[in-house]
matplotlib code that plots the C-alpha trace (Angstrom):
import matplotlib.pyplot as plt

x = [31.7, 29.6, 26.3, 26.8, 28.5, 25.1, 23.0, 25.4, 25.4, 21.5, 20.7, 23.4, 21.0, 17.8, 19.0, 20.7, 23.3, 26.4, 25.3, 21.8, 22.5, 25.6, 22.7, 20.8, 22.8, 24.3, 27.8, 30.5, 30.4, 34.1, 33.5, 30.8, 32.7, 35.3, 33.0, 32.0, 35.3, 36.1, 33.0, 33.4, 37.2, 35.6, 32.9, 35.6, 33.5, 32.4, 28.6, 27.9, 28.2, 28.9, 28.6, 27.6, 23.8, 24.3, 25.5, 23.2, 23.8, 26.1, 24.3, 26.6, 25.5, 21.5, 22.2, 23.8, 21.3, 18.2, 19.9, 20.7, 17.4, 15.8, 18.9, 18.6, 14.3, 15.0, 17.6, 14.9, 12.0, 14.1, 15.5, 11.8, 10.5, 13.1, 12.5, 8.6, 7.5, 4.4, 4.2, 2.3, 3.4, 4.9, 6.3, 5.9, 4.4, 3.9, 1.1, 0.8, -2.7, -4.4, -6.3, -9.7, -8.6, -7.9, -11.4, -12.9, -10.8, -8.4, -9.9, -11.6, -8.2, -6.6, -9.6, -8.9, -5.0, -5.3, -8.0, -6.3, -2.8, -2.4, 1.4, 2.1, 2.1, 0.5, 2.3, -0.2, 1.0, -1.6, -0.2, -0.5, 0.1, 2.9, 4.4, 3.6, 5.2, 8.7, 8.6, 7.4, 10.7, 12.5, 11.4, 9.9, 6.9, 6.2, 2.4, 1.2, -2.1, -2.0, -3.3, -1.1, -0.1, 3.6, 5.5, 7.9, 8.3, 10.6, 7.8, 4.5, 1.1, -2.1, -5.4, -7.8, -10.7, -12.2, -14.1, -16.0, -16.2, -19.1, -19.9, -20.1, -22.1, -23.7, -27.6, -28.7, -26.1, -28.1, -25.1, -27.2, -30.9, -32.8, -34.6, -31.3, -30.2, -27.1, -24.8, -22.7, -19.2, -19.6, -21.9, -19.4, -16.7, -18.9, -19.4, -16.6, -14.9, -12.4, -9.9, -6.2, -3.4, -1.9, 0.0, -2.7, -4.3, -7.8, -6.8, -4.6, -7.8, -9.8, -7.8, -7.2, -11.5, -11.8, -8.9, -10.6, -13.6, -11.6, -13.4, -11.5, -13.1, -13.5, -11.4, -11.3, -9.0, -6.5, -5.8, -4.7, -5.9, -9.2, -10.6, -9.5, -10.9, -14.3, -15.0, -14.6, -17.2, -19.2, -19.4, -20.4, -17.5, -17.5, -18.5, -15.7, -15.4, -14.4, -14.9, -17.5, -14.9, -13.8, -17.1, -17.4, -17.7, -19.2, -22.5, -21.1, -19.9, -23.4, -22.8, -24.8, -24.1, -25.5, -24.3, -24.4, -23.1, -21.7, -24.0, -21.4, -18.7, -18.2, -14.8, -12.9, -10.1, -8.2, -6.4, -3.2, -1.4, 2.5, 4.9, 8.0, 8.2, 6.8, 9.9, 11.5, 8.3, 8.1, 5.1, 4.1, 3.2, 2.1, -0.8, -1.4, -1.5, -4.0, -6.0, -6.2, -7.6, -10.4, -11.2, -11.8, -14.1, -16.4, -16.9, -17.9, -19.8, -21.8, -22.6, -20.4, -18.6, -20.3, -19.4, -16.9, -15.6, -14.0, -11.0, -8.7, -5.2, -1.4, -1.3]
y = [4.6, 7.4, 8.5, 11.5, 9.0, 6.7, 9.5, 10.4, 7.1, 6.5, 10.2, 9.0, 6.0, 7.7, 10.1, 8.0, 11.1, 12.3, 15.8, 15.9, 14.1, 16.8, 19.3, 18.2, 17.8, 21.1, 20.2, 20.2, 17.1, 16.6, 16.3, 13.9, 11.3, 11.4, 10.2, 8.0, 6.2, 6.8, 4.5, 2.0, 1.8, 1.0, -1.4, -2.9, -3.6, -1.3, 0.0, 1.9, 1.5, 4.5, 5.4, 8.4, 7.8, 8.2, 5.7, 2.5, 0.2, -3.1, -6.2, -5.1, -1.4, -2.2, -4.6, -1.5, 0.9, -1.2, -1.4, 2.5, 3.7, 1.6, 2.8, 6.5, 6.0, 4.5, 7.0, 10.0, 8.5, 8.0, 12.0, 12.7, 10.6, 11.9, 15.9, 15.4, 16.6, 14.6, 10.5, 10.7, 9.1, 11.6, 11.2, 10.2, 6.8, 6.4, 3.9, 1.9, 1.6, 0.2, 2.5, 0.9, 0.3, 4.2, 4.8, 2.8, 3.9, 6.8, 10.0, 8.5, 6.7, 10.8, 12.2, 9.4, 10.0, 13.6, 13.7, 11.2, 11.5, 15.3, 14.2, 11.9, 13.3, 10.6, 9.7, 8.3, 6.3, 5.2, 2.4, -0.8, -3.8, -4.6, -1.2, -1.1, -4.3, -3.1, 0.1, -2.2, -4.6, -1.5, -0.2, 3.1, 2.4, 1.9, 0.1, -1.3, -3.0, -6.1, -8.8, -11.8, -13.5, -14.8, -11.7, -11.4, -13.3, -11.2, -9.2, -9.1, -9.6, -9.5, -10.6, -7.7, -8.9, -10.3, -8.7, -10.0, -8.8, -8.0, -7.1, -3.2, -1.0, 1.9, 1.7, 2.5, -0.1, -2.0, -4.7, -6.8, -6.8, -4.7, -7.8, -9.5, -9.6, -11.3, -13.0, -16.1, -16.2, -17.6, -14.6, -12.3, -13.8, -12.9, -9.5, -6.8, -6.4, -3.6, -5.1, -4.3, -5.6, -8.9, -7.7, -6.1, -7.9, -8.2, -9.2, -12.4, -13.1, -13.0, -14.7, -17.8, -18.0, -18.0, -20.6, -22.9, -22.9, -22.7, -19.4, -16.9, -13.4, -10.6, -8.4, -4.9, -3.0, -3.1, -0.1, 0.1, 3.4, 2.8, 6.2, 5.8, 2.0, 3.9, 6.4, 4.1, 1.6, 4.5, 6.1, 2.8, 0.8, -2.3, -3.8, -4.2, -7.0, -5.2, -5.2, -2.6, 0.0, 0.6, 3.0, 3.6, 7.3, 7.3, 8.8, 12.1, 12.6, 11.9, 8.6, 5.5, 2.1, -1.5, -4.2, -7.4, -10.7, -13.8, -16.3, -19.3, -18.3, -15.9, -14.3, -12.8, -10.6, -11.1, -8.1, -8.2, -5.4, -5.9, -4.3, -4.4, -7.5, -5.6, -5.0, -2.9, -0.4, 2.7, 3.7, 6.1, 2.9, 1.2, 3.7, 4.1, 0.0, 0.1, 3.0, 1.5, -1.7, 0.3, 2.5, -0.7, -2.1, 0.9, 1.2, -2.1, -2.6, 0.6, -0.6, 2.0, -0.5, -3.0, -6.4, -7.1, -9.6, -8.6, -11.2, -11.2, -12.5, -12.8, -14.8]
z = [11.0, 12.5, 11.7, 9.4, 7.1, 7.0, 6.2, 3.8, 2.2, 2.4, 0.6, -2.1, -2.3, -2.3, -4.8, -7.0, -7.5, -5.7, -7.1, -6.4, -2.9, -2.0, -3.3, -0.8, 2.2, 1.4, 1.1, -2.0, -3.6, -3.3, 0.8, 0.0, -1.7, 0.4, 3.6, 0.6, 0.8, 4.2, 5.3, 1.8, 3.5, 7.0, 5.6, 3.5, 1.0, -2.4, -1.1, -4.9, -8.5, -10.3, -13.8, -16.0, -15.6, -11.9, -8.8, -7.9, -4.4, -4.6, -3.0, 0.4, 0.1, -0.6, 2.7, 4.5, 2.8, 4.8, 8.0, 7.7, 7.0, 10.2, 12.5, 11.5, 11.5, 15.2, 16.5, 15.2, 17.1, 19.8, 19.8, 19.5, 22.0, 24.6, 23.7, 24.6, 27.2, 27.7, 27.3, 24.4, 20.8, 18.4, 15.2, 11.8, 10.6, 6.9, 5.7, 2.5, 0.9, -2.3, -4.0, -2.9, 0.8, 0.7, -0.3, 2.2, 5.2, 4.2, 5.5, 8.4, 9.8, 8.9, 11.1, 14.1, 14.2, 14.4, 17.0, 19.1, 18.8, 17.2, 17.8, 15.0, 11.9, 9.4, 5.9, 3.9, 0.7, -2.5, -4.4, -6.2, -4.0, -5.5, -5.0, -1.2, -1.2, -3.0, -0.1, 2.7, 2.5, 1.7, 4.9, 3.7, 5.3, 8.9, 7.9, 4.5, 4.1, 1.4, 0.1, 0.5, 3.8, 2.5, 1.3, 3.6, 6.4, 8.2, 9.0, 11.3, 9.4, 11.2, 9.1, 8.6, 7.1, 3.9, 1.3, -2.0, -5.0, -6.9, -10.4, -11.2, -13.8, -13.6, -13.0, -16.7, -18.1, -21.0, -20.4, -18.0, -17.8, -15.0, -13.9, -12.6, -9.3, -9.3, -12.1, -12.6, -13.1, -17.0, -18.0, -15.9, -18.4, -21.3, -20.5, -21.8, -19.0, -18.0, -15.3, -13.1, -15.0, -14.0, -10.5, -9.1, -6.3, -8.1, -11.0, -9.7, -7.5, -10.2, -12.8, -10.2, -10.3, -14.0, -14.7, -12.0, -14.4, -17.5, -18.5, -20.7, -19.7, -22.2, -21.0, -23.4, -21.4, -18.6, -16.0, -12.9, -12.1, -9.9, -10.9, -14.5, -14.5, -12.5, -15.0, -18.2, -16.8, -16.0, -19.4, -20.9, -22.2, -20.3, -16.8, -13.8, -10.9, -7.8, -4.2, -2.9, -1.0, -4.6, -5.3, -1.3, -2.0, -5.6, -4.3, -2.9, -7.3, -8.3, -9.7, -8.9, -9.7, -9.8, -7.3, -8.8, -6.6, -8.5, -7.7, -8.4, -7.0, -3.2, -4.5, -1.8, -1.3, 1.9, 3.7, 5.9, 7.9, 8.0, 9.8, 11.5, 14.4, 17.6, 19.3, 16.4, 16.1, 17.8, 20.1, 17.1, 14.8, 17.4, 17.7, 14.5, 14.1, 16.5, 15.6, 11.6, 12.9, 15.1, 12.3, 9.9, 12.9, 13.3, 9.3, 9.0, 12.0, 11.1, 7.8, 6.2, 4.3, 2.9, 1.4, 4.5, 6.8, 9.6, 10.6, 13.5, 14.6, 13.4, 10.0]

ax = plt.figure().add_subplot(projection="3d")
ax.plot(x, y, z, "-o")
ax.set_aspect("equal")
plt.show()
């Protein structure tokens, strides 16, 4: 086995095609398959299925597939580490974030990387938690930020913080009465309510809240676009429960909303940052690890992001 047949065997993967992958790699497809065999041969064990729709991974070759990706990841870092000519980190570090976490923290964590480490070039990926989570444990991403402390346990987590979640409407909503400073869960429930479908991380926080109570929220819609959900509530058709960094840069598009806390019930949405255990990541995502958790601090602690509690320490 050498390592021209792993890349092969991972860009067959990623692909899902020996044409598109031989595409690709920029040899006939004929020479592809046969370094196909030669490592299947090597492994001893069939690494692909293949039909007419295109080739997917056996249990073995998803196990290889995993183990590939981090070896090849490692042996790049390592080629880049050793061609620099200075000591700092270089590379490239891909990071998972929500949609709302993005809001909050997305271009400032870009503007700290590049100013202090103009080596690494930063990879940042918006998705659902439940997305990040399917890339995270199949290591294509270096950092992910999420919102449960058990997902995979072969993996560091470090708590971030805490952060509530408050009911939203714009500030001529007729919904709730101009007089009213805050709202309780029941008359939340009441309200037409446009929420994240089921596996978003709001939504399961949520749901666990209103089954404690046996409440059955109105719920008129479900999206799991954050902009989409934004600009529904906006233009009138129902309220939304979300935490604050979800409208963190609503100002700047000249829409203004109305914060209102539950009075009965402080619902909070935790944040962890997983990665690989410390002595599998390179100095690269160790920088950026670092620099994520600073930039969180100086938001909050400068009352840029509001509705937050900063945590600290491994989970």
């Amino acid at each position: 086995m050498d390592l021209r047949q792993l890349r092969y065997f991972v860009s067959i993967v990623d692909n899902g095609s020996m044409n598109k992958a031989s595409r690709q790699l920029y040899i006939a497809q004929a020479a592809l398959s046969q370094q196909l065999a030669k490592l299947e041969s090597e492994v001893g064990k069939l690494l692909l299925h293949r039909s007419a729709k295109g080739v997917t991974p056996t249990e073995n070759g998803l196990a290889l597939y995993h183990h590939a990706r981090f070896m090849l990841r490692q042996l790049d870092q390592a080629l880049s580490v050793a061609r620099q000519e200075t000591g700092e980190a270089q590379g490239m570090v891909s990071v998972g974030l929500s949609p709302s976490t993005l809001s909050a923290i997305g271009l400032p964590l870009v503007e700290r990387v590049r100013e202090r480490h103009p080596n690494i070039l930063l990879n940042v990926i918006e998705g659902l938690s439940g997305h990040l989570t399917h890339m995270m444990r199949r290591r294509q991403l270096d950092l992910a930020v999420l919102f449960n402390s058990d997902l995979m346990s072969d993996l560091d987590a470090i708590t971030l913080l805490d952060e509530e979640m408050f009911l939203l409407l714009p500030t001529s909503s007729p919904l709730v009465a101009q007089r009213r400073k805050t709202i309780s869960i029941a008359e939340a429930a009441r309200l037409p309510l446009v929420l994240p479908t089921g596996t978003h991380g709001v939504r399961q926080r949520l749901t666990t809240e209103f089954n404690q109570r046996n409440l059955i929220p109105n719920i008129v819609a479900e999206i799991d676009s954050v902009s989409l959900l934004l600009r529904c509530v906006y233009a009138g058709i129902a309220a939304t429960i979300e935490p604050l960094s979800a409208i963190q840069h609503e100002a700047s598009s000249g829409r203004h909303w109305r914060v209102l806390p539950i009075s009965d019930a402080r619902i909070l949405r935790r944040s962890y940052l997983y990665s690989l255990p410390s002595d599998m990541i390179t100095p690269a995502v160790s920088a950026v690890s670092i620099e994520l958790q600073k930039t969180l601090t100086d938001l909050v602690e400068s009352n840029e992001w509001r509705g937050v509690q900063l945590l600290a320490g491994k989970v």
